[in-house]
Gaussian input, Z-matrix of N, CA and C with variables (Angstrom, degrees):
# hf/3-21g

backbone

0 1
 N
 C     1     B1
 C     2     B2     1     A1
 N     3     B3     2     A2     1     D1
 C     4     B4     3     A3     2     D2
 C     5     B5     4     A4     3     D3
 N     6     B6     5     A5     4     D4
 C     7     B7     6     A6     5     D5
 C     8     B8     7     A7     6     D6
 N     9     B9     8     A8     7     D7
 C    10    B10     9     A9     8     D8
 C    11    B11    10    A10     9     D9
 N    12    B12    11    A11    10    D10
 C    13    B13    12    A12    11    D11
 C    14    B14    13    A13    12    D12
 N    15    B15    14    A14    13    D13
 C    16    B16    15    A15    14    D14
 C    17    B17    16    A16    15    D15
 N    18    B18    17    A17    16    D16
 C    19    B19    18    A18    17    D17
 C    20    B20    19    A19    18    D18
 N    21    B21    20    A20    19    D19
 C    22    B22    21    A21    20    D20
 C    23    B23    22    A22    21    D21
 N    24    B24    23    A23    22    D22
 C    25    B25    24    A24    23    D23
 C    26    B26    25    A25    24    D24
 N    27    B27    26    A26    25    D25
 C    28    B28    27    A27    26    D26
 C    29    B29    28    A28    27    D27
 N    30    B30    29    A29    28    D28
 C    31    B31    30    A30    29    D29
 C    32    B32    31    A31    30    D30
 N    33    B33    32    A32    31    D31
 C    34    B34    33    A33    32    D32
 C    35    B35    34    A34    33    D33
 N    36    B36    35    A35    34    D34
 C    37    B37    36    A36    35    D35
 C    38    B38    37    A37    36    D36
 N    39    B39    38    A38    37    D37
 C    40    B40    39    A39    38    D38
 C    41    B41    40    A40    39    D39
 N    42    B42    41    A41    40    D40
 C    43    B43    42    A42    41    D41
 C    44    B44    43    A43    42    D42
 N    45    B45    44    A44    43    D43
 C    46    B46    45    A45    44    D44
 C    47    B47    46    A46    45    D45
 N    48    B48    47    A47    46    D46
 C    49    B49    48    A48    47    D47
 C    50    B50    49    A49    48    D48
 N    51    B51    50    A50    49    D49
 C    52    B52    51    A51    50    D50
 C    53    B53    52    A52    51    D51
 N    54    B54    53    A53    52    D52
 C    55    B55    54    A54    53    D53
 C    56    B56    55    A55    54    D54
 N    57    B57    56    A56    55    D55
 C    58    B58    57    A57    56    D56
 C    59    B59    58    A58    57    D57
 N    60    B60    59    A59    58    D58
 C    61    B61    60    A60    59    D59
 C    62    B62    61    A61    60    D60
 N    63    B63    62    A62    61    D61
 C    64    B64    63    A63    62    D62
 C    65    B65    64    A64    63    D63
 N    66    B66    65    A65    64    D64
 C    67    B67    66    A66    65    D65
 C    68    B68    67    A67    66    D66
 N    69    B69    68    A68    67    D67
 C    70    B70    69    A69    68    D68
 C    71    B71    70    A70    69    D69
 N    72    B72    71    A71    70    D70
 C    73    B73    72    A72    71    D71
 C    74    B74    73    A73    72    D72
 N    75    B75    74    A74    73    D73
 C    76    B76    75    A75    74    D74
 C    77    B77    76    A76    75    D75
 N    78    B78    77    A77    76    D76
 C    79    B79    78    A78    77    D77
 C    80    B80    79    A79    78    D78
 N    81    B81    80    A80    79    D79
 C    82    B82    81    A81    80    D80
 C    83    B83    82    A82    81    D81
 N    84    B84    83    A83    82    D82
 C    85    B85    84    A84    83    D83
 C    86    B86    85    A85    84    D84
 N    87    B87    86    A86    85    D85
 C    88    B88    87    A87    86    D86
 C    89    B89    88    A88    87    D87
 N    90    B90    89    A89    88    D88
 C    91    B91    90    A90    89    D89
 C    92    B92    91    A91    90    D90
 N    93    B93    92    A92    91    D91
 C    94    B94    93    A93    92    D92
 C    95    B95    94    A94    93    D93
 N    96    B96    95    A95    94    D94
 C    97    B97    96    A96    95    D95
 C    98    B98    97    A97    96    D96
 N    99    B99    98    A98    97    D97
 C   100   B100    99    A99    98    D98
 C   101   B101   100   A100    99    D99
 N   102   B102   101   A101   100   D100
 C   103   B103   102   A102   101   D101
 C   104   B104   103   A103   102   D102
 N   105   B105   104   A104   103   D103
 C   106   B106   105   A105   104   D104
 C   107   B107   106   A106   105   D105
 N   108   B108   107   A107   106   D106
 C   109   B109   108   A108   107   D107
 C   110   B110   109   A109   108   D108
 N   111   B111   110   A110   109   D109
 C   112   B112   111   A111   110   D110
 C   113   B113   112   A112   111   D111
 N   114   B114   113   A113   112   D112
 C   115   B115   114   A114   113   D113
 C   116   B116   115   A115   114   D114
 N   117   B117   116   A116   115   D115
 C   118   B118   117   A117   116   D116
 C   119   B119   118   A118   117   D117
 N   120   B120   119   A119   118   D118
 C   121   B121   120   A120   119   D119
 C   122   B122   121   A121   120   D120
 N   123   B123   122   A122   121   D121
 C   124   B124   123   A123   122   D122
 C   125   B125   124   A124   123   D123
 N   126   B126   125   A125   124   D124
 C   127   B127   126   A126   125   D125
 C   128   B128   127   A127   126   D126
 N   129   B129   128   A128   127   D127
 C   130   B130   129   A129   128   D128
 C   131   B131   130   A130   129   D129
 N   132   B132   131   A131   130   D130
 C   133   B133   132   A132   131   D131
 C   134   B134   133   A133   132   D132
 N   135   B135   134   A134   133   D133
 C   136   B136   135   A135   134   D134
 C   137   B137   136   A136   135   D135
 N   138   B138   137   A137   136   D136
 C   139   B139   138   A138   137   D137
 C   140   B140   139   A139   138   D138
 N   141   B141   140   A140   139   D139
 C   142   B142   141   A141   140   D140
 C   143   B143   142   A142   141   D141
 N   144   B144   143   A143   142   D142
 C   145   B145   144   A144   143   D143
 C   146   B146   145   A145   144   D144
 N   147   B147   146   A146   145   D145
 C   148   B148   147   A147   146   D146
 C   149   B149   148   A148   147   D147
 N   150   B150   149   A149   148   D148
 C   151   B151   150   A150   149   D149
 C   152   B152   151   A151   150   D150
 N   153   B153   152   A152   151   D151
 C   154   B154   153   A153   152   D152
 C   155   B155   154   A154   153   D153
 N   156   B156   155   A155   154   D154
 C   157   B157   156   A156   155   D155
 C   158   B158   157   A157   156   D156
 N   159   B159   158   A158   157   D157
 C   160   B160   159   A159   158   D158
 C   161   B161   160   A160   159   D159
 N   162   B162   161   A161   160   D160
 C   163   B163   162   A162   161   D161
 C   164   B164   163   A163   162   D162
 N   165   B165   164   A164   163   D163
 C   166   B166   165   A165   164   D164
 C   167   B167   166   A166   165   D165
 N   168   B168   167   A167   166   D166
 C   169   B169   168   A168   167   D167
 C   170   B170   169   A169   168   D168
 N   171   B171   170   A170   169   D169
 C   172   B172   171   A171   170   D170
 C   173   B173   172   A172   171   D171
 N   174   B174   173   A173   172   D172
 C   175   B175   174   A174   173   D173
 C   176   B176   175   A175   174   D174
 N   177   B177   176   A176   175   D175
 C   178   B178   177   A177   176   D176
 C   179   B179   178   A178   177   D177
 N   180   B180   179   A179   178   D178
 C   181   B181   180   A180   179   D179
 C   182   B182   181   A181   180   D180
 N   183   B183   182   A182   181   D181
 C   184   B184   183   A183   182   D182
 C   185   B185   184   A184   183   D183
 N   186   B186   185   A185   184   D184
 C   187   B187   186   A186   185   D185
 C   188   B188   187   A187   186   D186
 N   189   B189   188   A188   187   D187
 C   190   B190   189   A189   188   D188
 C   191   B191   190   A190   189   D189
 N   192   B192   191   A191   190   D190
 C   193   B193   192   A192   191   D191
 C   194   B194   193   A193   192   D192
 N   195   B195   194   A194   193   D193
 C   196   B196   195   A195   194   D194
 C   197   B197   196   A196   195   D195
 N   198   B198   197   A197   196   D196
 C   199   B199   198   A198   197   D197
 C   200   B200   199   A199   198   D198
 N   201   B201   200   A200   199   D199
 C   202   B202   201   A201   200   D200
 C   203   B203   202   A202   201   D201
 N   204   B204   203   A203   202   D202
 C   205   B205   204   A204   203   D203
 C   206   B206   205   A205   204   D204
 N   207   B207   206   A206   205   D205
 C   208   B208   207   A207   206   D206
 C   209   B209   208   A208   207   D207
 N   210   B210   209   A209   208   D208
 C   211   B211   210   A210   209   D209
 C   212   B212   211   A211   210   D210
 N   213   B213   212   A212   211   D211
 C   214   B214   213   A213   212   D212
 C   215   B215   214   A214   213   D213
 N   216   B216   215   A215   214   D214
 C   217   B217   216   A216   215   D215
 C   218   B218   217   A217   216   D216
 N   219   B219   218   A218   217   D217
 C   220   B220   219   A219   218   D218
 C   221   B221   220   A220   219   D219
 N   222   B222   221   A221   220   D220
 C   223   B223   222   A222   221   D221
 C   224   B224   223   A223   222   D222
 N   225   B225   224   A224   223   D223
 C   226   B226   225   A225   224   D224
 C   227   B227   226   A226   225   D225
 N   228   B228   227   A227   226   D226
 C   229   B229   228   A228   227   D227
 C   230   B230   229   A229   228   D228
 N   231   B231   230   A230   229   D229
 C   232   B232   231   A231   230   D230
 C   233   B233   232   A232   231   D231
 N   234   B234   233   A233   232   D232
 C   235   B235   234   A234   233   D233
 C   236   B236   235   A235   234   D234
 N   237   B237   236   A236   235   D235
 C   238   B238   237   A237   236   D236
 C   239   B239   238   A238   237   D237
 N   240   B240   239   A239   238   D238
 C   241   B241   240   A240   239   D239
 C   242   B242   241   A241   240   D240
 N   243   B243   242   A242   241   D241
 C   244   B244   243   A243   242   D242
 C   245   B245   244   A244   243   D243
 N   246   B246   245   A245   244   D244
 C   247   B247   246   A246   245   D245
 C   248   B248   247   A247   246   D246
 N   249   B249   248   A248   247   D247
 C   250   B250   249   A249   248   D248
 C   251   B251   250   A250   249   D249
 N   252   B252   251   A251   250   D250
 C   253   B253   252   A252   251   D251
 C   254   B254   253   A253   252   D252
 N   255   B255   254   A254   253   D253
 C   256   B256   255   A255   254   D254
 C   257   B257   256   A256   255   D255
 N   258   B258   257   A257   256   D256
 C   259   B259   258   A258   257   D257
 C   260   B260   259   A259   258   D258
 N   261   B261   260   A260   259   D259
 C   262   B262   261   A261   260   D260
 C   263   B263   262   A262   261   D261
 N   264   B264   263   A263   262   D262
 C   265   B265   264   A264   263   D263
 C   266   B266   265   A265   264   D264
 N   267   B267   266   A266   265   D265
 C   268   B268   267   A267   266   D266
 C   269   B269   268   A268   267   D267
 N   270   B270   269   A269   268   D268
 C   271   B271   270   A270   269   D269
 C   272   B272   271   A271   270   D270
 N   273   B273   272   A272   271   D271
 C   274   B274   273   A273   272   D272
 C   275   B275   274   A274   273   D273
 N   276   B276   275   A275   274   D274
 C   277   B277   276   A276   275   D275
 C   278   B278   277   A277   276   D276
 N   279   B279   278   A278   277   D277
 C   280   B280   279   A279   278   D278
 C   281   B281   280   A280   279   D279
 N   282   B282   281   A281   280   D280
 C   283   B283   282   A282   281   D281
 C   284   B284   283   A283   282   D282
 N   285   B285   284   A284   283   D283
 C   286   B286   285   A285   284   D284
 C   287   B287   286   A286   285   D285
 N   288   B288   287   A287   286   D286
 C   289   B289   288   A288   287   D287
 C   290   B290   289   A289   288   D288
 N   291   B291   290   A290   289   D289
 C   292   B292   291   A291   290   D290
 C   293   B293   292   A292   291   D291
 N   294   B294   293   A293   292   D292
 C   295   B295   294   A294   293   D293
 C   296   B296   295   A295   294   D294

   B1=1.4466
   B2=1.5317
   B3=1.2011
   B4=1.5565
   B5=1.1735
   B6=1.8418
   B7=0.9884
   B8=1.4584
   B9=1.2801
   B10=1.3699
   B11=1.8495
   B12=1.2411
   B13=1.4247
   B14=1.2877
   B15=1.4548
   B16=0.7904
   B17=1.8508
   B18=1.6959
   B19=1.6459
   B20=1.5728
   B21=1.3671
   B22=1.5228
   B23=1.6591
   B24=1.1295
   B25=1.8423
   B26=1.6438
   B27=1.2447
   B28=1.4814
   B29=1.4853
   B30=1.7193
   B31=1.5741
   B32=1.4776
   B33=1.4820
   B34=1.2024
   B35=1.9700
   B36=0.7052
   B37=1.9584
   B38=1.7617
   B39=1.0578
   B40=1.5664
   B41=1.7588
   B42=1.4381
   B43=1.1562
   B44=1.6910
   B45=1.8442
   B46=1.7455
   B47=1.3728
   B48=1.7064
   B49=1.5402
   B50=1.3535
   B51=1.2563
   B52=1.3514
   B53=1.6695
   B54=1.2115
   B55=1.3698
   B56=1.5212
   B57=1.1921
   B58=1.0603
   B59=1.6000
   B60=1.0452
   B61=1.9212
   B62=1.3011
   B63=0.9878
   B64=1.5981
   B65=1.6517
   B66=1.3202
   B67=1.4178
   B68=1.7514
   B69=0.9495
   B70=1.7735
   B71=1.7335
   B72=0.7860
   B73=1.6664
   B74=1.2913
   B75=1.2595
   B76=1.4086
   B77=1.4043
   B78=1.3628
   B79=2.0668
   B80=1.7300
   B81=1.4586
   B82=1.4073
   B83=1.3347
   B84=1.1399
   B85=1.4884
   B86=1.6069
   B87=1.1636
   B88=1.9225
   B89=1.5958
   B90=1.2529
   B91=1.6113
   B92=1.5051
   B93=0.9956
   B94=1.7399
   B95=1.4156
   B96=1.0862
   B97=1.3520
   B98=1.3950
   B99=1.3634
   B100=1.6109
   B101=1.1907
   B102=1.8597
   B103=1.0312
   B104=1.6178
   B105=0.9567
   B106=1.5485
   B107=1.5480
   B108=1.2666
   B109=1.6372
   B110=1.2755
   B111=2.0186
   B112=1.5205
   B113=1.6732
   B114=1.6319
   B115=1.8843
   B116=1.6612
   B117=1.4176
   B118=1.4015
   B119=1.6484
   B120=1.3059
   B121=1.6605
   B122=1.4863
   B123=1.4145
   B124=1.3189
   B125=1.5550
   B126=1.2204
   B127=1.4303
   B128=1.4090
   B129=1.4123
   B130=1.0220
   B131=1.6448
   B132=1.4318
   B133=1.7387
   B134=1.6390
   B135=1.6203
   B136=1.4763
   B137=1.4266
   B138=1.5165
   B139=0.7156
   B140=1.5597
   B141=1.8156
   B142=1.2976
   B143=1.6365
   B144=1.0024
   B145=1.4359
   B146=1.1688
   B147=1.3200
   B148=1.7633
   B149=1.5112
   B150=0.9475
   B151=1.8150
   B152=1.5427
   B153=1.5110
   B154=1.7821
   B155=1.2191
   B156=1.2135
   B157=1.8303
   B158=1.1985
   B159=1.7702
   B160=1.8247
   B161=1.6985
   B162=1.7749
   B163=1.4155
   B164=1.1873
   B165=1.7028
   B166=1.4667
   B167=1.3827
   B168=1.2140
   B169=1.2841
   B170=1.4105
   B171=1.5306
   B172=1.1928
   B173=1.1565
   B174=1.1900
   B175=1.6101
   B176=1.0563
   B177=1.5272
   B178=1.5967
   B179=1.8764
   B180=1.2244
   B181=1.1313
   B182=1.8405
   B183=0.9395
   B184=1.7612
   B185=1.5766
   B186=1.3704
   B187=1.0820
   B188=1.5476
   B189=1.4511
   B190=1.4569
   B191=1.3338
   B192=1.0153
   B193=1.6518
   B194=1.5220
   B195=1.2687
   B196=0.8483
   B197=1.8717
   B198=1.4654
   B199=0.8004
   B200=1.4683
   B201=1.7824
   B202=1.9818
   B203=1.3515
   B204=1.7597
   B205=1.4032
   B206=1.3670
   B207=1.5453
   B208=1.2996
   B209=1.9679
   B210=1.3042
   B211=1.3988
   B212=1.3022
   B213=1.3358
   B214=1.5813
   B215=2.2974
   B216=1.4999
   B217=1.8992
   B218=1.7669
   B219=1.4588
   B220=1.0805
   B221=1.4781
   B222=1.5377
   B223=1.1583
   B224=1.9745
   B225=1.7156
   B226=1.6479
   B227=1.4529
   B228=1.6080
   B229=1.9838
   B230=1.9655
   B231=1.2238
   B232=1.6014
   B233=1.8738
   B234=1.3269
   B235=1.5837
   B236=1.2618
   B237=1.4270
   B238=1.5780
   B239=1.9838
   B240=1.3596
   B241=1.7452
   B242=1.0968
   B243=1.5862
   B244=1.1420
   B245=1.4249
   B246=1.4571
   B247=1.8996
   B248=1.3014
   B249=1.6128
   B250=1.6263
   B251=1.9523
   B252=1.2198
   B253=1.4124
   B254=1.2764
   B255=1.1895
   B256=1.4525
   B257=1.7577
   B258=0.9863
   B259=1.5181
   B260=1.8882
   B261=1.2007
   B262=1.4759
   B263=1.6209
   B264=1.2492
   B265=0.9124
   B266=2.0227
   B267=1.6928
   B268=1.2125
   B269=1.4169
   B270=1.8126
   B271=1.7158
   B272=1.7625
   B273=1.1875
   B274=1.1329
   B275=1.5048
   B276=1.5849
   B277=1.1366
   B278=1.4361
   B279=1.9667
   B280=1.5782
   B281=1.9046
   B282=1.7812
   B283=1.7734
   B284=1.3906
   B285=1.4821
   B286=1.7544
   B287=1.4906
   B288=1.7063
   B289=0.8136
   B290=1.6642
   B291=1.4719
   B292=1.1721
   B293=2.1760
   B294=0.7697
   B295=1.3133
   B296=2.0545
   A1=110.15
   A2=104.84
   A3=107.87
   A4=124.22
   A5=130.99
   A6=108.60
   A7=140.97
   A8=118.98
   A9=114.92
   A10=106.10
   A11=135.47
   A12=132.48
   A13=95.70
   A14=145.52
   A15=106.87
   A16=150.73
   A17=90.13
   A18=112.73
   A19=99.43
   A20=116.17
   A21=123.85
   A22=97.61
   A23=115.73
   A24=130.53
   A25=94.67
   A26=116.08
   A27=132.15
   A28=102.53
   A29=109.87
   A30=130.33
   A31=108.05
   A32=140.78
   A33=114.63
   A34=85.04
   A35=131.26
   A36=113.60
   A37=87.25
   A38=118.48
   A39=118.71
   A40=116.15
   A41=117.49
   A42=103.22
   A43=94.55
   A44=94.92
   A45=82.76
   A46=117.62
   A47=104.58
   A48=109.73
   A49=98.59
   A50=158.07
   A51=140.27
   A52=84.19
   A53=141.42
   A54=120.19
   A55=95.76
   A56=163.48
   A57=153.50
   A58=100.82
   A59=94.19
   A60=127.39
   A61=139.08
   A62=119.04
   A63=143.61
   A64=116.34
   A65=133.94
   A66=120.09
   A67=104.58
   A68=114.04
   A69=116.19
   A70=114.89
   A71=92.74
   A72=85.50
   A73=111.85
   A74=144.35
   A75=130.21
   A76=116.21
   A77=97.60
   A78=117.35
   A79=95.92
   A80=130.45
   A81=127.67
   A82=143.74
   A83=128.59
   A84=166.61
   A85=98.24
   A86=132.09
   A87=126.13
   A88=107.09
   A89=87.14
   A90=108.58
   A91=92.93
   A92=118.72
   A93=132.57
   A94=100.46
   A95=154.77
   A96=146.40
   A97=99.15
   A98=145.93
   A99=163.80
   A100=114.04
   A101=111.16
   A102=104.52
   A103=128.63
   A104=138.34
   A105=135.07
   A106=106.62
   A107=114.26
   A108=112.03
   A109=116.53
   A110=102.80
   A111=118.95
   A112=108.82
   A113=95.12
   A114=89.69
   A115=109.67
   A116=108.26
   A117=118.56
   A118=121.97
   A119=104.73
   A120=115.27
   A121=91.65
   A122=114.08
   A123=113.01
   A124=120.82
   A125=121.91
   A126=144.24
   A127=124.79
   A128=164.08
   A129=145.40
   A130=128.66
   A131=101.79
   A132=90.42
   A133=124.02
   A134=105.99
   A135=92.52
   A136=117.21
   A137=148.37
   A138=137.54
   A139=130.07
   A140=117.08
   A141=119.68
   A142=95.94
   A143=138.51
   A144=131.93
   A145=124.42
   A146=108.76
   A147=100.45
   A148=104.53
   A149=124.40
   A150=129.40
   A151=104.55
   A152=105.44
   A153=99.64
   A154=113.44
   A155=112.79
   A156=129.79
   A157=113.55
   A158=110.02
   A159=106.00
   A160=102.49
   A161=123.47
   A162=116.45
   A163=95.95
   A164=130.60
   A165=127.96
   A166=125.14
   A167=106.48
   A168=110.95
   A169=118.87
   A170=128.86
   A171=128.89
   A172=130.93
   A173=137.22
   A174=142.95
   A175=106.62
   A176=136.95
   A177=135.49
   A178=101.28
   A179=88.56
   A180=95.47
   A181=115.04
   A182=141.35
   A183=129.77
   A184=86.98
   A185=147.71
   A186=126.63
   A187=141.77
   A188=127.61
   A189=149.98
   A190=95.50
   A191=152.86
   A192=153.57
   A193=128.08
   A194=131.83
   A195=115.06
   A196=81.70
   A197=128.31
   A198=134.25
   A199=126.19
   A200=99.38
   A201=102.97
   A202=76.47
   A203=92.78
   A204=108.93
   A205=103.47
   A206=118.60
   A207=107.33
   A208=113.56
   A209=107.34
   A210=104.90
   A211=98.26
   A212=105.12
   A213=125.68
   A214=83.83
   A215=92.82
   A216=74.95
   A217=90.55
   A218=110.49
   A219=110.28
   A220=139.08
   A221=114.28
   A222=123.64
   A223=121.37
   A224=78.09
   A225=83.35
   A226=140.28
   A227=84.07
   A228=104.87
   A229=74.13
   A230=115.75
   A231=97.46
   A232=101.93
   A233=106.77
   A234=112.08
   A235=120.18
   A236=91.90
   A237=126.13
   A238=98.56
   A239=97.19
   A240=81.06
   A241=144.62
   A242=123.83
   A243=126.92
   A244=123.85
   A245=104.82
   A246=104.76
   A247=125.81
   A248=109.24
   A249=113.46
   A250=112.82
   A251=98.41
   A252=91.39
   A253=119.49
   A254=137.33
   A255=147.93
   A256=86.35
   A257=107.50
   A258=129.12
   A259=110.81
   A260=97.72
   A261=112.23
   A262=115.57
   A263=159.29
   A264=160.74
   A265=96.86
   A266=96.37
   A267=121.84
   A268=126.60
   A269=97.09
   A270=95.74
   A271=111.08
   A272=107.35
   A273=114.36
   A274=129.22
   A275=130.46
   A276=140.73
   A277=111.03
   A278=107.55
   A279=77.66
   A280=74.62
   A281=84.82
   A282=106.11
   A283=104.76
   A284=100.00
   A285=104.05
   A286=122.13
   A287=115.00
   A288=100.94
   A289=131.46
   A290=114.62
   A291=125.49
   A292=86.09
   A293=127.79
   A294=110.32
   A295=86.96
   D1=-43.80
   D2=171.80
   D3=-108.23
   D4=159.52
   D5=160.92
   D6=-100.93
   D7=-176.71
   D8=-166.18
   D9=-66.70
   D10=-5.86
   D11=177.04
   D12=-111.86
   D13=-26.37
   D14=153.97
   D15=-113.49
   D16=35.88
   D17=158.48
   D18=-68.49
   D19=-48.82
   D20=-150.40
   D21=-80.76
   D22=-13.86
   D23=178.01
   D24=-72.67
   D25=-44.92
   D26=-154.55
   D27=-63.59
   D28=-77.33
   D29=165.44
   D30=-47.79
   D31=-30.78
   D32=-172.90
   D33=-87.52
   D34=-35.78
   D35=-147.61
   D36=-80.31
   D37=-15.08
   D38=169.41
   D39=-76.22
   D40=-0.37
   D41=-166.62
   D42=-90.00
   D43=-173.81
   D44=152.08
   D45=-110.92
   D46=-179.01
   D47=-154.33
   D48=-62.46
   D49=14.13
   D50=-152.46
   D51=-141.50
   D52=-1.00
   D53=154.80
   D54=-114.04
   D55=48.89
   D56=175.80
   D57=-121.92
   D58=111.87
   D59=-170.02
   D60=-130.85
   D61=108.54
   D62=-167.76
   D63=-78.37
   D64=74.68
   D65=-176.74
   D66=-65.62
   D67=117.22
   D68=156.47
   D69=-56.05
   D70=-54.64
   D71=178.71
   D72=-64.30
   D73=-42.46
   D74=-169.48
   D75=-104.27
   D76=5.23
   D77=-178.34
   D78=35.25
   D79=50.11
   D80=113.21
   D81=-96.43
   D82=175.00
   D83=166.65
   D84=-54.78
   D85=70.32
   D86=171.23
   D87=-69.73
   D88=134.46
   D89=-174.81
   D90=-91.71
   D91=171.61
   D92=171.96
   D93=-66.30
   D94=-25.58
   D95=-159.51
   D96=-108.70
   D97=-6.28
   D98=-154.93
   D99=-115.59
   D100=-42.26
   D101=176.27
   D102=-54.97
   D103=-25.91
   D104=171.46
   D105=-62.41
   D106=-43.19
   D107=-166.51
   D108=-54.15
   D109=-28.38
   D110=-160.03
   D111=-106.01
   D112=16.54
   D113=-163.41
   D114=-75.73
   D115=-22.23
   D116=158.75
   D117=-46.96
   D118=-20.39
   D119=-149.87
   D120=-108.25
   D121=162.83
   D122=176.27
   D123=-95.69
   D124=100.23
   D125=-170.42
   D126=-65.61
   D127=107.92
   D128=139.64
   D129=-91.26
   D130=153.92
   D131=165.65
   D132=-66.09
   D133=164.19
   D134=173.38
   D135=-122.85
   D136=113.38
   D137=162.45
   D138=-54.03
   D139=154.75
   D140=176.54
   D141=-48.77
   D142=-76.04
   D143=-160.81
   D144=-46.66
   D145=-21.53
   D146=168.93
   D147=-102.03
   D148=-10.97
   D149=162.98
   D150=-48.26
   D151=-42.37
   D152=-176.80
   D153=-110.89
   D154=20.96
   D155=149.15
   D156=-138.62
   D157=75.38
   D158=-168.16
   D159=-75.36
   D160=16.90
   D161=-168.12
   D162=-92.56
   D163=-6.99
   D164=165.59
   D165=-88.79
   D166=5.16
   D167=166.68
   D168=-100.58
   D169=-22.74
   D170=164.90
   D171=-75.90
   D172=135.66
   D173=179.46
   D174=-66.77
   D175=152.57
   D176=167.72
   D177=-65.59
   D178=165.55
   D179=-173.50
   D180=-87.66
   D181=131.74
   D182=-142.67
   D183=-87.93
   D184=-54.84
   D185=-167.61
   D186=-56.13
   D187=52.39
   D188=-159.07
   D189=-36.28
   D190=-50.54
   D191=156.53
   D192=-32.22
   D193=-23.46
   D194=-156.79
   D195=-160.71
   D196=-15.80
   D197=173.49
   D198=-130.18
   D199=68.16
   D200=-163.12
   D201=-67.38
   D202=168.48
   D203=159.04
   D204=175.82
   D205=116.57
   D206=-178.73
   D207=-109.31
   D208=149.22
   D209=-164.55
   D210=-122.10
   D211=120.50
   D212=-141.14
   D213=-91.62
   D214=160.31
   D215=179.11
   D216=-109.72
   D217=168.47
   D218=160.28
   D219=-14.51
   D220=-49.45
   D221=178.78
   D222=-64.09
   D223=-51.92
   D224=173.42
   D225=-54.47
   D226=-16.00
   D227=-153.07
   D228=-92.45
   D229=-57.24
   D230=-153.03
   D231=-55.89
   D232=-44.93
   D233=167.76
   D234=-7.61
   D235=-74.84
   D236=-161.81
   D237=-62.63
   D238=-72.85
   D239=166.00
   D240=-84.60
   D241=14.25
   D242=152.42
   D243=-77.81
   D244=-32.10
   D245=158.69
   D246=-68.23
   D247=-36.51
   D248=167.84
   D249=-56.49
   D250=-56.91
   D251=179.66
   D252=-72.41
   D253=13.29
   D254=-172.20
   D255=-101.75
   D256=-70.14
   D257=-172.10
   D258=-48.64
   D259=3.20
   D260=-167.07
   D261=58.64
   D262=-11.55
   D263=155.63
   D264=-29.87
   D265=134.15
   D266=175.62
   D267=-112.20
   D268=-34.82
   D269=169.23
   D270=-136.93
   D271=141.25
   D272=-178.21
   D273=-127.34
   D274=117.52
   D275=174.48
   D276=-67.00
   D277=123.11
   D278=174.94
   D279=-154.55
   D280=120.96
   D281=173.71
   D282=-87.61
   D283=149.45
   D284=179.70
   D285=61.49
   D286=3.56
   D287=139.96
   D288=-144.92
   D289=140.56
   D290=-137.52
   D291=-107.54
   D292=14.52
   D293=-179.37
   D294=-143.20

């Protein structure tokens, strides 16, 4: 019924803030039992606020060819849907970009 990232979404937003951990290198979600595997790896904490924007926690993807993708900043994004929703528009498709 579910999937396997997001069982592992489930158990991490249940932890507390002081095991909730971000490997950069493997762009997952470390559970408490992971953390050793990843101590080699470069680790951060994760705050609730990037939990409900997990697109700031991911790195772009390095291959610009075959993997556009532009990552809009804060400023642009409120722009962008404050003119859309002005404009009445309710849903919006948007490829390549992930934030």
């Amino acid at each position: 019924m579910y999937t396997d990232t997001f069982l592992r979404f489930l158990k991490f937003s249940s932890l507390p803030h002081n095991e909730k951990k971000f490997c950069e290198n493997c762009q997952i979600l470390l559970l408490p039992a992971e953390h050793s595997a990843h101590s080699a790896h470069r680790t951060t904490g994760v705050t609730v606020a990037q939990l409900r924007r997990p697109s700031t926690l991911l790195r772009p993807l390095e291959n610009k060819k075959c993997n556009a993708q532009y990552l809009f900043t804060d400023r642009s994004a409120h722009f962008l849907l404050d003119t859309l929703a002005g404009l009445g528009y309710r849903k919006v498709l948007c490829v390549g970009t992930p934030r």
